[in-house]
One Martini backbone bead per residue (centre of mass of N, CA, C, O) as a GRO file, in nm:
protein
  211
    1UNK     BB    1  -1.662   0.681  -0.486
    2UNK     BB    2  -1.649   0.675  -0.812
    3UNK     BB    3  -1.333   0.554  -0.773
    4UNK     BB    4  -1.273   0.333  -0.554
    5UNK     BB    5  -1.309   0.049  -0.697
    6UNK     BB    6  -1.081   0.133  -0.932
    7UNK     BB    7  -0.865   0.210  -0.721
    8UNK     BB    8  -0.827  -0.010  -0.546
    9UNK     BB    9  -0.734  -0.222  -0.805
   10UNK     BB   10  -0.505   0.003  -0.854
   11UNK     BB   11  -0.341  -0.024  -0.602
   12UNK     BB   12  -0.282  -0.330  -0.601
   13UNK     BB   13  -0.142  -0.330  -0.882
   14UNK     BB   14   0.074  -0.100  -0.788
   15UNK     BB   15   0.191  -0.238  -0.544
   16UNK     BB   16   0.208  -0.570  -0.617
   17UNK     BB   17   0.346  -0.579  -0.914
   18UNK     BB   18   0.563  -0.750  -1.101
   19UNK     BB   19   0.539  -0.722  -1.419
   20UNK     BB   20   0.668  -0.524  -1.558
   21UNK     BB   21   0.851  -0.342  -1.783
   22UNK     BB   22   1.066  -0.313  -1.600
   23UNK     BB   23   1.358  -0.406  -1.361
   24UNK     BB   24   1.454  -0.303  -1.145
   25UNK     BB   25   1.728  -0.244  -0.959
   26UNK     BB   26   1.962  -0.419  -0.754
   27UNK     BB   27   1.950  -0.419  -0.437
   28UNK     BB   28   2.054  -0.473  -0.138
   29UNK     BB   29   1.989  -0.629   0.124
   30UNK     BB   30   1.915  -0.557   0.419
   31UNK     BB   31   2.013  -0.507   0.746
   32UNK     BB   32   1.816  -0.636   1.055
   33UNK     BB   33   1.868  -0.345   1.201
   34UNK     BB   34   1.644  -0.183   1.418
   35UNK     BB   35   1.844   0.137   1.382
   36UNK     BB   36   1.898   0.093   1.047
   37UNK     BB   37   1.646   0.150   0.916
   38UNK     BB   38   1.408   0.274   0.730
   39UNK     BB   39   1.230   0.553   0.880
   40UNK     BB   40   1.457   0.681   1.058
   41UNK     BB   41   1.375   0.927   1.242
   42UNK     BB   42   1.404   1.275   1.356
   43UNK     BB   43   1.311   1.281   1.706
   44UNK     BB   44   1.205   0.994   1.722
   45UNK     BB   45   1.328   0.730   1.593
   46UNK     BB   46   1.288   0.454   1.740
   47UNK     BB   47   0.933   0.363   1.702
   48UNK     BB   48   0.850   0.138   1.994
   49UNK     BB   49   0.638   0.087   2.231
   50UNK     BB   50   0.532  -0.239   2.210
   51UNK     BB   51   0.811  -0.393   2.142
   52UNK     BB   52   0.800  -0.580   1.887
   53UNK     BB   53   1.092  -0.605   1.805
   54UNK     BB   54   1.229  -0.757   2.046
   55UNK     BB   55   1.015  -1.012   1.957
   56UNK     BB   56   1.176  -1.009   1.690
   57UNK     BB   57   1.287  -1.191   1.423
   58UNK     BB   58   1.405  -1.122   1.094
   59UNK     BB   59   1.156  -1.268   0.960
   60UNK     BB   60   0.941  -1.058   1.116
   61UNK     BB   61   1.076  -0.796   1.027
   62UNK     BB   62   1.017  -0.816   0.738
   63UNK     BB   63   0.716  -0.847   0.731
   64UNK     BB   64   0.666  -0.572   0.891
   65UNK     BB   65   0.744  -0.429   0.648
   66UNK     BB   66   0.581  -0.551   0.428
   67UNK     BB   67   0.325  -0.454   0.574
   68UNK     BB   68   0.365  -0.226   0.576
   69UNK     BB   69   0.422  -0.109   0.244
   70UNK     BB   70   0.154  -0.206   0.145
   71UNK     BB   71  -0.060  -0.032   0.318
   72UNK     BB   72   0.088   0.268   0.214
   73UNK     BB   73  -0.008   0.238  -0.047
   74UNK     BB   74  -0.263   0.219  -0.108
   75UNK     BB   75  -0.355   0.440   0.074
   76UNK     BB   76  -0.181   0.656  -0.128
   77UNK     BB   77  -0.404   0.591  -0.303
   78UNK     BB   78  -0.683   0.616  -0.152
   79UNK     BB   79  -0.647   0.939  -0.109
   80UNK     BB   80  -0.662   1.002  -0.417
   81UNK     BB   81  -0.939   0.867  -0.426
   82UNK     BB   82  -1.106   1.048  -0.289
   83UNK     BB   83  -1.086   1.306  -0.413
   84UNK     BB   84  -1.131   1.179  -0.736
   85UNK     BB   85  -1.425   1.073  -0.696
   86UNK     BB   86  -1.540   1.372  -0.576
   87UNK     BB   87  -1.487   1.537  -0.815
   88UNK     BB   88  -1.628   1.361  -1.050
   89UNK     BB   89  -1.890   1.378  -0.960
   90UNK     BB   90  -2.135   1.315  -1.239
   91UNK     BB   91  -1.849   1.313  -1.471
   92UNK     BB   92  -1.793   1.038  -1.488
   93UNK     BB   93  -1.771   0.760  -1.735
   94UNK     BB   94  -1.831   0.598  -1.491
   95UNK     BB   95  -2.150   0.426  -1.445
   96UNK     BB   96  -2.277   0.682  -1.588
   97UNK     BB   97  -2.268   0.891  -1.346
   98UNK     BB   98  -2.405   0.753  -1.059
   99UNK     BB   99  -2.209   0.815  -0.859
  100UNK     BB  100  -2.298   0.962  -0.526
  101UNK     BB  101  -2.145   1.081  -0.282
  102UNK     BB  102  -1.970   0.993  -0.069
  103UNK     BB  103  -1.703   0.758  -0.078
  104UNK     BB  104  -1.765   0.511   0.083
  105UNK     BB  105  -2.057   0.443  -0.082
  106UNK     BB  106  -1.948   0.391  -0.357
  107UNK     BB  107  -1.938   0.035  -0.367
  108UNK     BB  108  -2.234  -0.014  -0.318
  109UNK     BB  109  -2.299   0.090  -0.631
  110UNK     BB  110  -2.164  -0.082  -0.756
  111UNK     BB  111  -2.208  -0.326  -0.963
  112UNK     BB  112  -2.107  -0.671  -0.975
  113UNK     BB  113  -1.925  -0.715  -1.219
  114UNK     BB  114  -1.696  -0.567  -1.059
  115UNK     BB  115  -1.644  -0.743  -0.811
  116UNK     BB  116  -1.518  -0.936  -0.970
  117UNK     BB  117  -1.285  -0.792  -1.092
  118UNK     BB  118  -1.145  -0.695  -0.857
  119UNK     BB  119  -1.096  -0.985  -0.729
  120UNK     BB  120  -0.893  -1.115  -0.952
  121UNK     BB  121  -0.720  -0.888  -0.978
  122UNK     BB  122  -0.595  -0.890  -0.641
  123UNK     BB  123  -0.538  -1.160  -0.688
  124UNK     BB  124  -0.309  -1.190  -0.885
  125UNK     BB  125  -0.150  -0.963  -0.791
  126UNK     BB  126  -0.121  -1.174  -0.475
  127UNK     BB  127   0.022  -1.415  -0.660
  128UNK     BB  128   0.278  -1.241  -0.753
  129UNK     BB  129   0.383  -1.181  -0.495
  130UNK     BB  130   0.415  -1.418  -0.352
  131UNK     BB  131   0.596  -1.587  -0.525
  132UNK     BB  132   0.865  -1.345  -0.474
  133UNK     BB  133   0.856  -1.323  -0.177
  134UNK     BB  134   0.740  -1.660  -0.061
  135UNK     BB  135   0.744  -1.924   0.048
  136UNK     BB  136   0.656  -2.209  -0.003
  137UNK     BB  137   0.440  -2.382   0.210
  138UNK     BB  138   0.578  -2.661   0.191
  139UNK     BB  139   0.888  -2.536   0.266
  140UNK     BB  140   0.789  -2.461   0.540
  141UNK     BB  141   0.784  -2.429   0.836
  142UNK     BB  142   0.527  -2.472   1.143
  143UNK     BB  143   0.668  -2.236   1.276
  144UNK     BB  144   0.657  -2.095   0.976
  145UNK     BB  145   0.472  -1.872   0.892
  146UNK     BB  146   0.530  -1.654   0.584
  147UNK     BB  147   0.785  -1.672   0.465
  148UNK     BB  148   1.039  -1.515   0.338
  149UNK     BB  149   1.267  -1.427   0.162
  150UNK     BB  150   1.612  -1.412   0.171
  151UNK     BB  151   1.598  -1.206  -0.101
  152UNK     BB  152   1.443  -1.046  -0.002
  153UNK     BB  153   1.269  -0.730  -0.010
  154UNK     BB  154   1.094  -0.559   0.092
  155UNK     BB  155   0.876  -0.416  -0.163
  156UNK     BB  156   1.053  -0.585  -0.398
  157UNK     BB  157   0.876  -0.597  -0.719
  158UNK     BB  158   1.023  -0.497  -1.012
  159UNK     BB  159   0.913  -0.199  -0.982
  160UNK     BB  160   1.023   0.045  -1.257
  161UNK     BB  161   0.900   0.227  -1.517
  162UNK     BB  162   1.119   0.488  -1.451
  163UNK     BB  163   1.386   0.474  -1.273
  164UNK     BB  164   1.422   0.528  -0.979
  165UNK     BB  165   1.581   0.342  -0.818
  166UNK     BB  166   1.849   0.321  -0.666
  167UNK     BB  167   2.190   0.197  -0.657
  168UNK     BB  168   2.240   0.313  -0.403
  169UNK     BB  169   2.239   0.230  -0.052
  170UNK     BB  170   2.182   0.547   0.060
  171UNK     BB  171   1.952   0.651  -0.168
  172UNK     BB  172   1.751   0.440  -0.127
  173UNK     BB  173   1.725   0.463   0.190
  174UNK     BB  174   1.608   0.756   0.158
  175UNK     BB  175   1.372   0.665  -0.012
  176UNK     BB  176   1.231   0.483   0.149
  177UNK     BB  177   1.148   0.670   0.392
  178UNK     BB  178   0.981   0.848   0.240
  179UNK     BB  179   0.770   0.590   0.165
  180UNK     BB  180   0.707   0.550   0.443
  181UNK     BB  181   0.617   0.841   0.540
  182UNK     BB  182   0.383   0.847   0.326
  183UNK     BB  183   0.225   0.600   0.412
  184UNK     BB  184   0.174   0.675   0.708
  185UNK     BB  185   0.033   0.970   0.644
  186UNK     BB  186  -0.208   0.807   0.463
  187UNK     BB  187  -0.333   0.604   0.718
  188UNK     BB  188  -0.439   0.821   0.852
  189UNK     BB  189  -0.593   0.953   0.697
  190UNK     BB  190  -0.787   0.739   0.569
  191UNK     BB  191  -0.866   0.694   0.880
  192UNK     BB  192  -1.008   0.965   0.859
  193UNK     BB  193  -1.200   0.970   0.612
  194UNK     BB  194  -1.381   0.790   0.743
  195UNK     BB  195  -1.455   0.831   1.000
  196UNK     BB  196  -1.596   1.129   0.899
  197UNK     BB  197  -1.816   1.013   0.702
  198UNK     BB  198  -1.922   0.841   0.883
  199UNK     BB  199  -2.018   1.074   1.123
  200UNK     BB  200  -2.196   1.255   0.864
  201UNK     BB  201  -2.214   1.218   0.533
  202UNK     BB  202  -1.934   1.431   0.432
  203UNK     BB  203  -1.735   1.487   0.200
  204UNK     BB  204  -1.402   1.588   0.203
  205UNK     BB  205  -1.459   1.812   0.011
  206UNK     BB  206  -1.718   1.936   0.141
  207UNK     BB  207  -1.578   2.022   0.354
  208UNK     BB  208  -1.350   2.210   0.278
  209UNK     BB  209  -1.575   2.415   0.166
  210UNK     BB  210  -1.669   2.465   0.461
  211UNK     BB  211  -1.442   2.644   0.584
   0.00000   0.00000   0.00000
């Protein structure tokens, strides 16, 4: 899409930047009780058909945490860039409006410079992430690589310029669920509109409105 380049960016920048302006209030992390974690919702409860959890311990049930919200996030921005990218297409000030076709096509488009400025900045981006939440790598024991700090809670940038974050934690608990909820339903999507796109060469919208 004509902003696929653009979303990208900016996906990794909100989903991953700890910069805030304001640092959202701090919930306790929670305990790693993979019965109790958020995101278990009825009728299907506790779904892990090929046992991840079971043979996992807390730190590492941490990271597949943290590697989920990080995922949905983006996801989440994906599938906005998606629609917002074909929708726009021909009349958007970026790259002089000439990206066009199918979303997927469209990193292809863009200039050669935009791609370092990309990579700066999901670079960026991504070593603010890790600074914050996992430990130093000299200080990491070597059969444990990518450890997480003991006080951080997965997804929990201090990223909050609306005060939208509650501070009980069962109020938490239910919005982590939601935020859950949504970003496995993006992921699927995003590998859906994928898909699609690659097997007919036809954008999202394109479709919605053939039909």
């Amino acid at each position: 899409m004509k902003f696929i380049a653009a979303s990208l960016l900016l996906s990794s920048a909100a989903a991953f930047n700890a910069f805030a302006p304001k640092k959202a209030a701090k919930v306790a992390a929670p305990t790693y009780n993979v019965e109790d974690l958020p995101g278990i919702l009825a009728p299907v409860g506790f779904f892990d058909p090929l046992g991840f959890a079971a043979k996992a311990d807390e730190a590492t049930l941490k990271r597949y945490r943290e590697a989920e919200l990080a995922h949905g996030r983006v996801s989440m921005l994906a599938v906005v860039g998606f629609f917002v990218g074909e929708k726009v297409e021909g009349s958007s000030f970026l790259f002089d409006a000439s990206i066009k076709g199918p979303a997927i096509s469209h990193l292809a488009q863009v200039p050669g410079e935009f791609w370092a400025l990309l990579a700066i900045g999901i670079g960026a981006a991504e070593q603010s992430r890790a600074e914050l939440g996992w430990v130093d790598p000299k200080d990491t024991p070597f059969d444990r690589p990518g450890l997480l700090k003991e006080d951080y809670s997965p997804g929990d940038l201090n990223f909050d310029p609306l005060s939208l974050k509650p501070e009980d934690p069962e109020e938490f608990k239910i919005m982590a669920t939601k935020e859950l909820q949504h970003g496995r339903l993006a992921m699927l999507a995003a590998a859906g509109f994928l898909a699609q796109e690659k097997a007919d060469g036809m954008g999202i919208i394109e479709h919605l409105q053939s039909m």
